[in-house]
N, C-alpha and C positions, 0 to 999 in steps of 0.2 A: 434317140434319147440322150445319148453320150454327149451331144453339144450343148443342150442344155445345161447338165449337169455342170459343163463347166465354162457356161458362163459365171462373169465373177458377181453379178444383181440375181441373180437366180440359185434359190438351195431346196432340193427336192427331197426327202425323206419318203423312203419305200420300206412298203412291208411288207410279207407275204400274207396270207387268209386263203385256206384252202386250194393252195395250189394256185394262187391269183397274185399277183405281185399290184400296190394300190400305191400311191403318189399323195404325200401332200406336198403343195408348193408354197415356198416364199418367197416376197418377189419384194425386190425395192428396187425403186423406178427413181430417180432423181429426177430435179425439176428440168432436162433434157426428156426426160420420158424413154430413156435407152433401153430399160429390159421391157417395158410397153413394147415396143417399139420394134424388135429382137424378134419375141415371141409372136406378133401380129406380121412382122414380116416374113418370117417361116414355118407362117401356120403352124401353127404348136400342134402336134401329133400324140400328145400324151396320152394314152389311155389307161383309164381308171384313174384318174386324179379327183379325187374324193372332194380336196379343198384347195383355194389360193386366198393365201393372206399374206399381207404384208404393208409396206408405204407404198401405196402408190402415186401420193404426190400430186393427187386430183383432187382440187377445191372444187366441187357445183351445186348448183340449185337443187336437182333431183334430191341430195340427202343432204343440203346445208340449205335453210329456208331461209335462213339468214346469209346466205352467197348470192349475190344477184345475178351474175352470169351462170352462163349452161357455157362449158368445156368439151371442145372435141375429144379431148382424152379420155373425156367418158364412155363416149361410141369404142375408140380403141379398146379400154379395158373391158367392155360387154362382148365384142367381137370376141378375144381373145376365151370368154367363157362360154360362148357360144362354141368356138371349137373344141374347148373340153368338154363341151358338155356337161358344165358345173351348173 
């Protein structure tokens, strides 16, 4: 968890709840896509991360009807929530 934390695109706020320590995450991804990128390359292991929000710097079709392309960086950021389990 510790390399996370200190990556400098990634800022995690933890809390405890019954003996449970829970993550929210923020992420800002620049148009390099670097904390994407980071956290998909070293299968992010966070458990109980509740939520990820942040810029992630991904225009696409799926939530812009009005963007005509579909963005692989899409796949990355769904992957990435699929290992959290978000």
């Amino acid at each position: 968890m510790k390399e996370y934390l200190n990556h400098r695109d990634i800022s995690c706020i933890l809390f405890f709840n019954c003996r449970s320590i829970h993550f929210l995450i923020n992420i800002y991804s620049n148009s390099s896509q670097i904390a994407l990128k980071y956290l998909k390359d070293t299968k992010a292991n966070i458990n109980n991360a509740l939520i990820i929000t942040g810029d992630f710097n991904i225009r696409d079709n799926i939530w812009d009807p009005f963007f005509p392309h579909y963005l692989v960086y899409n796949d990355t950021l769904t992957d990435i929530t699929e290992y959290l389990n978000i």
